[in-house]
C-alpha positions in Angstrom: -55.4 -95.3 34.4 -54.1 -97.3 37.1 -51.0 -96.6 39.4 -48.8 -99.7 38.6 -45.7 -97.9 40.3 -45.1 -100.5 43.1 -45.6 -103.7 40.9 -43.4 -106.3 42.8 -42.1 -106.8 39.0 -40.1 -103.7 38.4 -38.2 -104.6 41.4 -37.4 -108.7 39.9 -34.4 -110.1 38.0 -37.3 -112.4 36.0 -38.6 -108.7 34.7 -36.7 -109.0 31.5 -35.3 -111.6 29.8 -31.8 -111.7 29.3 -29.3 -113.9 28.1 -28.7 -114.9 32.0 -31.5 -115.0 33.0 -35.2 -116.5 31.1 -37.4 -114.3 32.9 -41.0 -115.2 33.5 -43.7 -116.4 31.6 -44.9 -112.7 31.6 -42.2 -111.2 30.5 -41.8 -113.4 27.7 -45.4 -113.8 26.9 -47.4 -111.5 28.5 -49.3 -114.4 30.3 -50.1 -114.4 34.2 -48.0 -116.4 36.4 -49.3 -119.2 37.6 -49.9 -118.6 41.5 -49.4 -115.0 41.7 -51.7 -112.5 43.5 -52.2 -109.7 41.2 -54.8 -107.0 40.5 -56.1 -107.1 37.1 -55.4 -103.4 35.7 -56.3 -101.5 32.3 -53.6 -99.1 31.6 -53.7 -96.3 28.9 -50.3 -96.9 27.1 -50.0 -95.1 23.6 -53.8 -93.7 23.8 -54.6 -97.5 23.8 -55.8 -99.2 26.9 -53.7 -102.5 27.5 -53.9 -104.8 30.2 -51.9 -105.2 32.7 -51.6 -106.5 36.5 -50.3 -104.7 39.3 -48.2 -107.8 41.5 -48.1 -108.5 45.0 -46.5 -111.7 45.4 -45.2 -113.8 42.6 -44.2 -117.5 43.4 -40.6 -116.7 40.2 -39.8 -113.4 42.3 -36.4 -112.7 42.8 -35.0 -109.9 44.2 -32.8 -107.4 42.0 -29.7 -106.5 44.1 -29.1 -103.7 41.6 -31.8 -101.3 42.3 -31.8 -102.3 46.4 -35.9 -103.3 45.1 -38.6 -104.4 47.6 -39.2 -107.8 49.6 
């Protein structure tokens, strides 16, 4: 299982989509960004192995002043 704890994702306002904000077109759709650098990842979530991507740079990041996140 991989380590996805420093995802540049859980630290962007685009993470979820909210009524301020439309997120991204994988949080909406589970669907890569186009441009990102990511490392494809199999996770085990629920005894079933998903995938998932563990970002490093992601052309829709934004920072999230709430949680003081990285970049």
């Amino acid at each position: 299982m991989a380590n996805l704890s420093s995802t540049l994702c859980w630290h962007c306002v685009n993470a979820v989509p909210t009524k301020e904000g439309d997120g991204c077109s994988w949080s909406r759709k589970l669907e890569p960004v186009k441009g990102w650098r990511a490392d494809k990842r199999t996770i085990l979530y629920d005894t079933v192995e998903k995938v998932s991507y563990l970002v490093h740079w992601c052309p829709q990041y934004r920072k999230d002043q709430r949680d003081g996140g990285v970049g």
